[in-house]
C-alpha positions in Angstrom: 7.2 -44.9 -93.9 5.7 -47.5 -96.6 3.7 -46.2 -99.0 0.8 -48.7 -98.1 1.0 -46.9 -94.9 1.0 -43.4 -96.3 -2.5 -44.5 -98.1 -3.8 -45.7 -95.1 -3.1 -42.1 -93.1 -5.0 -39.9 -96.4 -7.7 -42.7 -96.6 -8.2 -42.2 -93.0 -8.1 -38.8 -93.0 -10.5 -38.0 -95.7 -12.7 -40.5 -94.0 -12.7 -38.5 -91.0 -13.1 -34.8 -93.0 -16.4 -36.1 -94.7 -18.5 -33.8 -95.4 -22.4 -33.9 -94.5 -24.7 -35.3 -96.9 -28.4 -34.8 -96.9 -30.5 -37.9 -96.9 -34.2 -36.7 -96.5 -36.2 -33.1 -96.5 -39.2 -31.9 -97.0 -41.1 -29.0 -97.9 -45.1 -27.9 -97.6 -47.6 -25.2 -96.2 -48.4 -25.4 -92.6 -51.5 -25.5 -92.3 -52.2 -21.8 -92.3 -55.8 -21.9 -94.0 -53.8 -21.8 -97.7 -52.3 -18.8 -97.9 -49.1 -20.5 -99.8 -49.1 -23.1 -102.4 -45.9 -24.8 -103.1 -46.1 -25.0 -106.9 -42.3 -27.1 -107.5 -39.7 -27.7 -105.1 -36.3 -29.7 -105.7 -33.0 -30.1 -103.7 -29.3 -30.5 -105.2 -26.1 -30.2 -103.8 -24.3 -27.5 -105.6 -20.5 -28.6 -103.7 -20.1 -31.2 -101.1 -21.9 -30.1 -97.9 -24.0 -27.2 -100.2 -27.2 -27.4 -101.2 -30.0 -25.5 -102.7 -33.5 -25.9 -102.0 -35.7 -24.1 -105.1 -39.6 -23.8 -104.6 -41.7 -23.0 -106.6 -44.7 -20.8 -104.7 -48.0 -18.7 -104.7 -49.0 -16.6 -102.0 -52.3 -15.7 -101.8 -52.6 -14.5 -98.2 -50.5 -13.0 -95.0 -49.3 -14.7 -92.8 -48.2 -17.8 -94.7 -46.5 -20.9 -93.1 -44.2 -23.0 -95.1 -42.8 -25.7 -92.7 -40.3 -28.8 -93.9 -37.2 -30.8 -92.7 -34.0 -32.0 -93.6 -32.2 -35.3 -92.2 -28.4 -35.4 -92.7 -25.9 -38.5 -91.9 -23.0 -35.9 -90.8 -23.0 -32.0 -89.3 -22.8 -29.1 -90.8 -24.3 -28.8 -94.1 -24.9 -25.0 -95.5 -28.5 -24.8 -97.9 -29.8 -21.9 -100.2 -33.8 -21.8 -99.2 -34.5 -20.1 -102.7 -37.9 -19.3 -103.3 -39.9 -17.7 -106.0 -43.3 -16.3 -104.7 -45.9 -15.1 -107.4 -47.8 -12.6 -105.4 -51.2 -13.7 -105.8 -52.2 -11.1 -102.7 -54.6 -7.8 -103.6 -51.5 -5.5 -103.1 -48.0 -4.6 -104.6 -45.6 -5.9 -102.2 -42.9 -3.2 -101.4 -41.6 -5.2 -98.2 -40.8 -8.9 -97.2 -40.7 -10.4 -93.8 -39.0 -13.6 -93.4 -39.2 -15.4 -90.4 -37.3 -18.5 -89.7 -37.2 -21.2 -86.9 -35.3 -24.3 -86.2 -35.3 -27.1 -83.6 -31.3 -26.5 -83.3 -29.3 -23.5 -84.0 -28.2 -22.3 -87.4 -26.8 -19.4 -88.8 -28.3 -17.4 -91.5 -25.4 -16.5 -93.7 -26.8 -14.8 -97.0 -29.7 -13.6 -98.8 -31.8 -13.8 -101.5 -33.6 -10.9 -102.7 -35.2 -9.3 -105.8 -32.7 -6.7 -108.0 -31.9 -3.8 -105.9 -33.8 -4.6 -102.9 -32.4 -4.0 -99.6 -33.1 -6.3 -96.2 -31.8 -6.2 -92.6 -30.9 -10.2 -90.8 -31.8 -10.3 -87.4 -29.5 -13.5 -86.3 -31.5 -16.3 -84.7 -31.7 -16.3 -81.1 -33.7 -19.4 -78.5 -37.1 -18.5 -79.0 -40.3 -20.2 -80.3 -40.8 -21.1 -84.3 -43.7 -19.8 -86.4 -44.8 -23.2 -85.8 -45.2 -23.0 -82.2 -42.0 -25.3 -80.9 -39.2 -24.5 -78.9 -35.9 -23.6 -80.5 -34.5 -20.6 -82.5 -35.6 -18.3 -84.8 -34.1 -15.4 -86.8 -35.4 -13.6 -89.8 -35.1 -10.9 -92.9 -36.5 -7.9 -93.3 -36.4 -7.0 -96.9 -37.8 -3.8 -98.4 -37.9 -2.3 -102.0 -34.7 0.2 -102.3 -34.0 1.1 -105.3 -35.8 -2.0 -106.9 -39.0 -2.5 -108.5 -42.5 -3.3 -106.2 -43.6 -6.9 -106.9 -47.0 -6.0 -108.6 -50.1 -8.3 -108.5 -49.2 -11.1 -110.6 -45.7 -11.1 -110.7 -43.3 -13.0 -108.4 -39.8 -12.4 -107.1 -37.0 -14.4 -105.3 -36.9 -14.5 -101.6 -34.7 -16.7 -99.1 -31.9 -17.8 -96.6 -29.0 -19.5 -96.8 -28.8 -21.3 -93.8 -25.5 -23.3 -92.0 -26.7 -25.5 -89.3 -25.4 -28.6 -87.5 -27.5 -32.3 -88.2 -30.9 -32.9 -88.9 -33.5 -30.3 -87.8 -36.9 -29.7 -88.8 -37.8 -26.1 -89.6 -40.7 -23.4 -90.4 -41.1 -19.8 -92.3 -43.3 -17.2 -91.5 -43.7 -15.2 -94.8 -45.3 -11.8 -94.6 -45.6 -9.7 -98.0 -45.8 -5.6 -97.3 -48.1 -3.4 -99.3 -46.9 0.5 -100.2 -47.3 2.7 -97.2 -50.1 4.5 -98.9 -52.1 1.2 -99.1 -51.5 0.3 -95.2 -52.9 3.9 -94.6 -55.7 3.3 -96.8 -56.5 -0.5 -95.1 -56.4 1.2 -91.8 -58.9 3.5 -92.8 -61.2 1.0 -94.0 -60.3 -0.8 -90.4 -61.4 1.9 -88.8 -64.5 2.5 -90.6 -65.9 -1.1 -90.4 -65.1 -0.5 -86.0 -67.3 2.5 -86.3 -70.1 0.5 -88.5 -70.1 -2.1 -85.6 
């Protein structure tokens, strides 16, 4: 076999092994009355067909919406959603609840979570989004372990990485947890305001 032909084949070849490259996304609240603000956000691919998506966010209520998309000329691409949340909510946050949904499926294959936290992946399944559309969804329950609460004020890291096949559009559901003892003490107060009324 010539050589010329030999170049052809591996030309070829890596032509036909190319890996997905992401041409568009985007990233904002979803209209949920402003319970998030998304203070920074920036994409870059880490390795060909990874990426990592870092925002930048405030959360000031429960539940918020963060919804966004990505457009990709190939399949397959595998993204870090990496997200550091100030808590800018009245409580200590000792749990996280993650929800995630997506016009096709995907996979959630890691997470990212505050030191010594702990979390439980329920894998997506058909279903409808936060956002209200048919498709799949899957989500994280995290909760404190061993870690540190995130106290009014501060923020930690929450997120997915996510392995799904060609452009999708996609939306979180973010729900911060007080202490038990402050869900006790807010279902008092429910129960007294019921009474008043």
């Amino acid at each position: 076999m010539s050589r010329l032909a030999i170049f052809m084949m591996v030309v070829t070849l890596a032509a036909g092994s190319a890996w997905g490259t992401i041409l568009q996304w985007n990233l904002e609240p979803a209209g949920d009355g402003g319970t998030v603000a998304v203070t920074s956000s920036n994409l870059t691919e880490t390795t060909p067909d990874q990426y990592e998506l870092v925002a930048g966010c405030s959360q000031y209520g429960s539940p918020a919406l963060l919804a966004g998309s990505f457009t990709t000329d190939a399949t397959d691409p595998t993204v870090w959603l990496a997200q550091t949340i100030q808590n800018d909510t009245t409580f200590d946050w000792t749990g996280y609840h993650l929800a995630i949904g997506m016009t096709q499926p995907f996979t959630i294959t890691g997470v990212i979570a505050p030191d010594n936290w702990t979390w439980t992946i329920t894998d997506p399944v058909p279903g409808t989004t936060p956002s209200g559309i048919a498709g799949y969804i899957g989500d994280v329950d995290y909760s404190v372990g061993t870690g540190s609460p995130i106290a009014q004020g501060a923020s930690g890291d929450f997120g997915l990485i996510i392995h799904f096949n060609g452009s999708i559009a996609y939306c979180t559901q973010q729900v911060p947890l007080p202490e038990p003892a402050t869900l006790g003490l807010l279902a008092i107060g429910l129960a007294a305001l019921r009474r008043r009324r």
